[in-house]
LOGU-262781 format. One line per field, with one value per residue (C-alpha): x, y, z. Coordinates in steps of 0.2 Angstrom, whole numbers. Layout:
<rs>
X (X	...)
Y (Y	...)
Z (Z	...)
</rs>
This chain:
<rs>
X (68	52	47	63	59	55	36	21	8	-8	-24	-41	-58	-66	-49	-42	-25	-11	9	15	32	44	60	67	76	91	82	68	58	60	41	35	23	12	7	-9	-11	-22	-39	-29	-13	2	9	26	22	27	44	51	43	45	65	66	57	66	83	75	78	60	54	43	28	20	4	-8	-28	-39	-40	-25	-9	-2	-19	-28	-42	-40	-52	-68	-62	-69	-84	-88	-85	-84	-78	-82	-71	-55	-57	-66	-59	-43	-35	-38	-29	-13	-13	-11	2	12	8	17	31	38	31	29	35	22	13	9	-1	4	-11	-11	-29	-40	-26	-29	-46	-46	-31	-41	-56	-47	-39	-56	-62	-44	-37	-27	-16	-10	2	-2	-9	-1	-8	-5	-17	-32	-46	-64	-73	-89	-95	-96	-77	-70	-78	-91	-80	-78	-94	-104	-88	-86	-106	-106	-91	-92	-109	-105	-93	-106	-120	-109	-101	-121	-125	-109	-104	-86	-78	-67	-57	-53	-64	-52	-46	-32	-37	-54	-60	-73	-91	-94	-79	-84	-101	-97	-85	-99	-112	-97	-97	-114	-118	-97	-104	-94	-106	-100	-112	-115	-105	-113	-101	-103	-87	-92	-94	-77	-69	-76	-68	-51	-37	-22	-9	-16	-2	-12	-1	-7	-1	-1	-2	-16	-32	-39	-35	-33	-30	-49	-53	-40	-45	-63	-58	-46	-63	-72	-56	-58	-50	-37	-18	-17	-4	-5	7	5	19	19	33	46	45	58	46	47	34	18	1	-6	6	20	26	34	48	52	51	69	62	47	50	64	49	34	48	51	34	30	46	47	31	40	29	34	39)
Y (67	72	81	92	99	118	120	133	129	135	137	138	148	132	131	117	116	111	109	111	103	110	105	122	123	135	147	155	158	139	131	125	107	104	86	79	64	50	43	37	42	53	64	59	45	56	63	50	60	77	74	67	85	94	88	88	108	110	115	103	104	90	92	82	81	85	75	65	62	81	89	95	89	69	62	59	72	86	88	80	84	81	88	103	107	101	110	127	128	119	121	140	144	132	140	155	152	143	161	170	160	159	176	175	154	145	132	116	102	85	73	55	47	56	71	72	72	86	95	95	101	114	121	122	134	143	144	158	153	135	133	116	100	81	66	49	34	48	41	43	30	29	13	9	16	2	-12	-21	-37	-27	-16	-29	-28	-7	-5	-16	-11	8	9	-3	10	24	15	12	29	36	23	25	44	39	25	13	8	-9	-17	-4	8	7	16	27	41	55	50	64	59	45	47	61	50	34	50	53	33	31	47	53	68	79	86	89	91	109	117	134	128	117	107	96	114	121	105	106	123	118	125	122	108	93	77	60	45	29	12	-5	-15	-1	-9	4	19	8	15	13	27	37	40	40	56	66	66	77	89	94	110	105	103	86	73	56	44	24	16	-3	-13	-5	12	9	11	-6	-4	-1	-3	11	14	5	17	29	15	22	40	41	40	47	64	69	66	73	89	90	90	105	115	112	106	89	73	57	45)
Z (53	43	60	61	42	41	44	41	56	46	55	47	48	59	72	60	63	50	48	32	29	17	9	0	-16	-12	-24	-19	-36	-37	-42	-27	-27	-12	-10	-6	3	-2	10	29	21	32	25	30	19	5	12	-3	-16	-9	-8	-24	-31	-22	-30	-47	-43	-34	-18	-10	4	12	22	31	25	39	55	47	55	62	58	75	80	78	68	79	91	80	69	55	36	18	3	5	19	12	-4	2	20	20	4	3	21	15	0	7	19	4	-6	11	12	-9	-15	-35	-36	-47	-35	-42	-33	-33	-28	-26	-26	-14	-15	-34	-33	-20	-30	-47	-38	-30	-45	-55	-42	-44	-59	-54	-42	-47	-61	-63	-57	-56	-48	-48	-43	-44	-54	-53	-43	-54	-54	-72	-75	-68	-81	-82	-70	-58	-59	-45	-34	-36	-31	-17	-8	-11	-7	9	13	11	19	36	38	36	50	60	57	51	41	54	40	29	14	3	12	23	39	47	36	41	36	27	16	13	10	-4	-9	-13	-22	-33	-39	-40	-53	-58	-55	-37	-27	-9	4	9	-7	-18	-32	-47	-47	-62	-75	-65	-69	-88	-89	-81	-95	-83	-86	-80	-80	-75	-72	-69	-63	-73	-56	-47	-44	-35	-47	-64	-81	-86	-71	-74	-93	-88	-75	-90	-99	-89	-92	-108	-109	-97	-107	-104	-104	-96	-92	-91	-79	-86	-86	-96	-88	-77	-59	-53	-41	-46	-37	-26	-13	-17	-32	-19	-17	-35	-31	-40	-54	-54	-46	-61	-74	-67	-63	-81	-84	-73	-76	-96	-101	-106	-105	-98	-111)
</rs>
């Protein structure tokens, strides 16, 4: 079914190639959320979400990160790269097409973990055409966020995973996350939790003054049972946000989401969708 949705095929700059899935609201001014996968995640991992928006009156697009499910070329069968390229090269060209295809809806992106990382990023460099940003699960990994009993485990693994992706040229997947990743990811990804600071290999751009300057609506949720975005993270990220028009919202026990650790809250996309729509559309926080 997710392969029979409408679809934008985007191409980028460097012959990256991307399908862009959409689920349209019957009115075409409808604000449109694109969703932003986390690290190994497919997109059609997110069709849950994406119907739930777009019955909470929105339209909904679903696309691949780079050399991830329907993106061309395959991991390890193109070159290598890092930040940079998902937030300069990709995100630009999808943009676009998503600009082509609903001329004058407000875009939104929706970003869990990696997604929101890349989504927040994204919109500090381009306040002008996002309406808004939402993630879920999207923390920063800097070491000391996640407390000091889990500051041993946060430097050993993360840096594991940085020191073998140098060594390898790509992350095989396990010990965190849940499937290969591109080294250049990765090792950006391991910078960031040594220093909180983003500095993608390769960029012109100060991400960490863009992202001190970010005055778009920003919703962070976070997840009682997340261990690998926990609360302490997700705070520790809305700080570097100051201007942003911040809400959060903690999903704990009496929030009605009965699923609640990294992945598993798309089982209660229900419920989450028609909240994070309200938030989007009328500016209404979670409770």
């Amino acid at each position: 079914m997710f392969s029979e949705l409408e679809s934008l095929d985007v191409t980028t700059a460097d012959g990256q190639s991307f399908v862009v899935r959409l689920l349209p609201h019957q009115d075409p001014a409808a604000p449109v959320v694109l969703l932003l996968p986390a690290m190994a995640m497919k997109a059609k991992f997110y069709l849950p979400m994406a119907k739930a928006l777009r019955e909470a009156g929105l339209t909904a697009a679903t696309v691949d990160l780079r050399a991830q499910g329907e993106s061309k070329p395959a991991l390890r069968e193109g070159p290598d790269f890092g930040y940079r390229e998902l937030i300069e090269v990709d995100l630009p060209a999808i943009v676009r097409a998503l600009q082509e295809r609903f001329p004058g809806a407000p875009l939104h992106l929706f970003g869990h973990s990696l997604g929101g990382q890349v989504a927040l990023l994204y919109a500090s460099a381009h306040r002008d055409q996002i309406a808004g940003v939402a993630t879920i699960g999207t923390g920063t990994v800097f070491w000391r966020a996640f407390g000091p009993r889990r500051w041993a485990e946060a430097l050993g693994k993360i840096q594991w995973i940085g020191l073998v992706s140098r060594v390898k040229g790509w992350w095989p997947g396990g010990v965190l996350i849940p499937g290969a990743m591109a080294g250049g990811v990765m090792i950006d990804w391991s910078r960031h939790s040594l220093t909180s600071r983003y500095r993608p290999k390769g960029t012109s751009r100060n991400y960490n003054v863009l992202l001190r300057a970010l005055d778009l609506p920003v919703l962070l949720i976070s997840l009682d049972e997340d261990t690998l975005g926990p609360k302490s993270n997700v705070d520790f990220l809305g700080g570097r946000i100051p201007a942003a028009k911040l809400a959060k919202w903690h999903i704990d026990a009496d929030s009605g989401v009965a699923h609640r650790d990294h992945f598993a809250w798309i089982k209660d996309s229900d419920v989450i969708a028609p909240a994070v729509a309200a938030w989007l559309v009328e500016g209404k926080p979670p409770a």
